[in-house]
N, C-alpha and C positions, 0 to 999 in steps of 0.2 A: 504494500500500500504506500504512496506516497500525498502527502498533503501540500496544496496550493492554493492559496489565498481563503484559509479558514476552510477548505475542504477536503475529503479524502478522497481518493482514487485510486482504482485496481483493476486489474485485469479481469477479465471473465471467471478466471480459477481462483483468484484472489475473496473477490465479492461471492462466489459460488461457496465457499467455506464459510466467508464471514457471515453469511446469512441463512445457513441452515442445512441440514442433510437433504433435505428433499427439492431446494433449488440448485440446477445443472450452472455449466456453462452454456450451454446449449439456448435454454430459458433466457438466458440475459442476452444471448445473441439477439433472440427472437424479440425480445423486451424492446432491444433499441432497435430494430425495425416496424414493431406493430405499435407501440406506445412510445416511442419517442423519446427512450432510455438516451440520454449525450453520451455519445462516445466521442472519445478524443484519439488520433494516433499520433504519437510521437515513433518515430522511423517504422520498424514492423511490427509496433508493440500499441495495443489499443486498450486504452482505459476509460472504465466507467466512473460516474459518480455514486460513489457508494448510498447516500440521502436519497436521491432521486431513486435506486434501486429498491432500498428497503421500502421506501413510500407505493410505488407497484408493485411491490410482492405482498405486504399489509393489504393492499384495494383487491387483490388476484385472492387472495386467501379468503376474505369474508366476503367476497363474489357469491359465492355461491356455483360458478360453474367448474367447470373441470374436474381432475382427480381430488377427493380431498385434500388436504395438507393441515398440517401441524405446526403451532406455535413452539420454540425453543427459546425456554427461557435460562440463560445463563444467570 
């Protein structure tokens, strides 16, 4: 993870750990094409906004659609 100007950011594998067993990297792919996840790339290397991620995955969980999911609480 790296923070830039009060924010954090991470790769797909990075934010995929930090926010729970049952979000992929995959998902967060999909996140910044269907819902407008920022990605950033610096050379061949693409980061997310960690805030922006957790806030879609919170709205995607108490949806109601898809596979259930589960809250982890550290």
């Amino acid at each position: 993870m790296i923070r830039h100007g009060g924010q954090r950011y991470g790769t797909a594998a990075e934010l995929a750990t930090a926010l729970g067993p049952d979000v992929t990297e995959a998902m967060l792919r999909n996140w910044s094409q269907r819902d407008g996840l920022a990605r950033y790339r610096v050379g061949r290397t693409v980061y997310y906004l960690l805030d922006q991620a957790a806030e879609i995955e919170r709205s995607k969980r108490v949806s109601g659609r898809g596979r259930p999911r589960t809250l982890v609480t550290a």
